[in-house]
PAGU-329587 format. One record per residue (C-alpha): x, y, z. Coordinates in steps of 0.05 Angstrom, whole numbers, plus 5000, padded with zeros to 4 digits. Last residue first. Example, Ala and Ser with C-alpha at 12.3 -4.5 7.8 and 13.67 -1.06 7.14 Angstrom:
REM PAGU-329587
527349795143;524649105156;
REM end
This chain:
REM PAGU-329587
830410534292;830910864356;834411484366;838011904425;841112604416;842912774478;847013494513;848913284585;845313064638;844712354619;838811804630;833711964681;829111334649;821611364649;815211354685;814112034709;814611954788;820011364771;824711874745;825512144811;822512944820;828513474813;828513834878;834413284904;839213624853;841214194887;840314914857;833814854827;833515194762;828015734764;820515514742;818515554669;811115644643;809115114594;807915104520;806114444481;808914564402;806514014354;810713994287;807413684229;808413314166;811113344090;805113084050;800413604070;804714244104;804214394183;807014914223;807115024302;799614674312;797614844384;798914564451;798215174507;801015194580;797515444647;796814694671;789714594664;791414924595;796614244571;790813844606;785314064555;789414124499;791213334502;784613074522;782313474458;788213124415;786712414446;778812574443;777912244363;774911564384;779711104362;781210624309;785610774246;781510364182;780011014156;786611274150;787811254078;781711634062;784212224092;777712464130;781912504194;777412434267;774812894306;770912654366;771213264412;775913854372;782514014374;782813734309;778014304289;784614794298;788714654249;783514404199;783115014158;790815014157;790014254120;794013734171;800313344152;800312684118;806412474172;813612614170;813712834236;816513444285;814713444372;816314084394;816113994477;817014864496;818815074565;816615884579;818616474617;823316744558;824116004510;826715454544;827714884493;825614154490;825813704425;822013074403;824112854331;819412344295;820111914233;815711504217;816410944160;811411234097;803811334100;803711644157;798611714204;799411244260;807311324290;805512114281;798812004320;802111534372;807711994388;802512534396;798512224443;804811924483;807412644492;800612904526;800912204567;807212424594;804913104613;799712854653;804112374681;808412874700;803413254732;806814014728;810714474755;816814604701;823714494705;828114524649;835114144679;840914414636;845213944573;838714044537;835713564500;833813284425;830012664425;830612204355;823811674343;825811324286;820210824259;820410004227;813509974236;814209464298;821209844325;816310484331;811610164376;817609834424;819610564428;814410984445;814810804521;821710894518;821411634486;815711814533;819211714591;825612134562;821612614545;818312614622;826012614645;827713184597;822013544625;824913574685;818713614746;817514044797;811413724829;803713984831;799513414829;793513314788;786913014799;781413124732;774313344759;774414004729;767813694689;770213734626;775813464641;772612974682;768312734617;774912714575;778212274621;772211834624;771111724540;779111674529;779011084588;772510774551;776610784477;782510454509;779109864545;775709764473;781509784438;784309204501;779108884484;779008854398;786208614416;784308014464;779307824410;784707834353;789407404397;783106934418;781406854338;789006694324;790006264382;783305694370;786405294321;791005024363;786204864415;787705174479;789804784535;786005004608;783205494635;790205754661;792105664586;795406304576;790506484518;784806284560;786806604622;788507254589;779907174552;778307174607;781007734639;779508164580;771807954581;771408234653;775608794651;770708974593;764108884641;766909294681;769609874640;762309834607;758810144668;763810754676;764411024596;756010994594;755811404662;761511864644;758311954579;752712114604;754512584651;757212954601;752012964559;746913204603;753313744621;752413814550;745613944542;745114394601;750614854581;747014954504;740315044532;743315624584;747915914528;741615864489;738116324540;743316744550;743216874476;735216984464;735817584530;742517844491;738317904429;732318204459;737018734504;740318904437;733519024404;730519434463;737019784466;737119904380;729220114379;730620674436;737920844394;734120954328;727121264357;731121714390;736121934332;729822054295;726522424343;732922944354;735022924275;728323204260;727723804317;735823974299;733223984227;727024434238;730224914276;735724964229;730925024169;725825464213;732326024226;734125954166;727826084127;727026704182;723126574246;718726964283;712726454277;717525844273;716825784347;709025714349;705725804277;709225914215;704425654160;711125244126;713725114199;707324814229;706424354164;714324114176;713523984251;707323624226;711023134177;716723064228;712122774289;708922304220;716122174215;718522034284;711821544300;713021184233;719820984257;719720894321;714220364320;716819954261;723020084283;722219754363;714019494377;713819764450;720620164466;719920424400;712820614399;714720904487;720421264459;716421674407;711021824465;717722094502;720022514455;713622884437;714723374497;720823594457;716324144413;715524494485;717925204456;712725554491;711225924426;703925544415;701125094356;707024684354;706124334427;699224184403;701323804326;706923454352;702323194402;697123044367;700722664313;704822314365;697722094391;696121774330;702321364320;701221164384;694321004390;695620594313;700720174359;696219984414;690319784355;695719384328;697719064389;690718884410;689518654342;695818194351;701418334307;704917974239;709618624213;715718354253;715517744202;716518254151;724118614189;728618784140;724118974088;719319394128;723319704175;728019924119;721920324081;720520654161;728120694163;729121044098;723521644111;725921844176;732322114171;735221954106;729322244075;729822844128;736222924103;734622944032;729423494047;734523914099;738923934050;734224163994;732024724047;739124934067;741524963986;735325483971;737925904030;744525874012;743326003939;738226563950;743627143926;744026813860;737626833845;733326213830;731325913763;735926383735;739525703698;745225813731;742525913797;738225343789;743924843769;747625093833;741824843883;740924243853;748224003851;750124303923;744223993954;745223363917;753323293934;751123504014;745523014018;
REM end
């Protein structure tokens, strides 16, 4: 407005289209023309190509909306005809079209209120009748910016308030369907863990010969079935831990536990694994205790998640390294492979429910995708974080799980026994254990 006003206004002058000493005045009323255009003619033009399937309304509503246009009109048109200075009175019918029917209401109702304010000025009746061209430019302006700024900000609530009214209630939708999924899955996960014990126990006593000798012929297929179980026993426990996570339903106690001694845990129970693929699993520890308060079998089955997804996806012999540090107020568990590694755009979508690696050469890995989600989920129910430290395709991963630190305990009866975590004490000082 201010580039075109100066522009036109200054190629006038200089051609003697307009004196010199009517510059200003000539530059205030092409002003106040572009900024009435930006005013109230865009949004009405805006209204309609933004918003077409707003233009679809009832014949009640269109009849309501031509009332209001009209009486704007009027009113503009009354309160301008005397020097009571009441031109504001039109405010609230503008409010009302864009409370009712939002920009397409406001917006035509401010400009046809504009389009009389401007016929009133240019015959000079009511307050523009003592007026200079000044005077009814600045008048004018501060009378167009006020209805159009009202119409703007009436249309904007009522739009906001429509929007947040539409997000509640897919919040609502949302939380219903998966608390309906929840529950199903806890339902689903609950009735086959019977009927799996079942077929498990049988098929024990068959391969152990309590129902008698097995044929020969017979141990391969009952090995394979007893395997297919037990993935099946494993898929059902992933499907009800992650339905009482998310239904706060998970128990945990509140001990001081070493997280060397839940490393340690972890480390044996990893082991006989990574002796089958011919792994190295190395555990790097601090001479000093690193207490935490924590479920240590929580914790441990954090660590056994992401021992068994760097044992599983690699395509060369594992090798892991499981360190612990104390880091300000916090405990960190770094856990570093040699796996595929992740993609950075997948960093965090492996948190995910049910996500499972697109790698081709993992396709035959069973599972249900949860272990990393079950994972996250208790490493917050404890106040801690697990998130991806760094991460490069081909050259593996390091997992970080966060904890808050308690103070050293000064006598060593505080620290929990190793069998409340399920693993070995081992040494106090400095370690650097490995498993080939």
């Amino acid at each position: 407005m201010t580039i075109s006003a100066t522009t036109g206004s200054s190629v006038l002058v200089l051609s003697g289209s307009v004196p010199r000493a009517n510059f200003w005045s000539t530059w205030a009323v092409w002003w106040t023309g572009d900024a009435m255009g930006v005013l109230l003619v865009a949004p009405l033009l805006l209204s309609l190509v933004v918003g077409p399937r707003l233009l679809a309304t009832s014949r009640r509503g269109g009849l309501e909306l031509a009332g209001l246009l009209a009486g704007s009109g009027v009113v503009t048109y009354v309160v301008f005809q005397n020097r009571l200075g009441l031109q504001y009175l039109v405010l609230p019918i503008i409010m009302v079209s864009a409370w009712r029917f939002r920009l397409r209401g406001g917006a035509p109702a401010a400009l046809i209120a504009s389009g009389v304010a401007i016929w009133s000025a240019t015959q000079g009746t009511g307050p523009f009748s003592a007026e200079t061209l000044l005077e009814k430019m600045v008048t004018l302006q501060v009378f167009n910016v006020s209805i159009a700024l009202t119409s703007f900000l009436v249309a904007a609530f009522v739009e906001t308030r429509e929007r947040h009214e539409e997000m509640s209630h897919l919040y609502a939708s949302a939380q219903l369907g998966s608390e309906a999924k929840t529950r199903f899955l806890h339902m689903a996960a609950h009735e086959l863990r019977t009927p799996i014990t079942v077929v498990t126990g049988y098929l024990s006593m068959l391969a152990d010969g309590t129902l008698g000798n097995v044929p020969e012929g017979w141990r391969n297929p009952l090995e394979m079935l007893m395997g297919k179980a037990r993935e099946l026993n494993s898929i059902v426990a992933d499907l009800l831990e992650a339905s009482r996570i998310e239904a706060n339903a998970v128990p945990r106690s509140h001990d001081q536990v070493d997280l060397r001694t839940v490393v340690r845990g972890a480390f044996e129970r990893g082991k006989p694994r990574a002796n089958l693929v011919a792994g190295e699993i190395v555990t790097l520890l601090p001479g000093d205790p690193v207490l935490v308060e924590a479920d240590g079998k929580q914790l441990g089955r954090i660590l056994d998640n992401l021992i068994n997804n760097a044992l599983t996806y690699t395509t060369r012999p594992p090798r892991l390294t499981i360190s612990v540090s104390s880091e300000d107020a916090h405990a960190f568990v770094r856990v570093a492979d040699n796996g595929a590694g992740i993609p950075a755009s997948d960093r965090e979508r492996v948190f995910e429910r049910f996500q499972r690696s697109n790698d081709p050469a993992f396709r035959h890995v069973s599972g249900t995708g949860l272990g990393l989600f079950i994972s996250r989920q208790l490493a917050e129910g404890h106040g801690g974080s697990l998130a991806i430290e760094s991460s490069k395709p081909g050259d593996g991963t390091v997992f970080a799980l966060a904890l808050p630190t308690l103070p050293a305990a000064s006598d060593a009866h505080s620290l929990p026994s190793p069998a409340s975590v399920g693993g070995d004490a081992g040494i106090e000082t400095p370690a650097e254990v490995s498993v080939a």
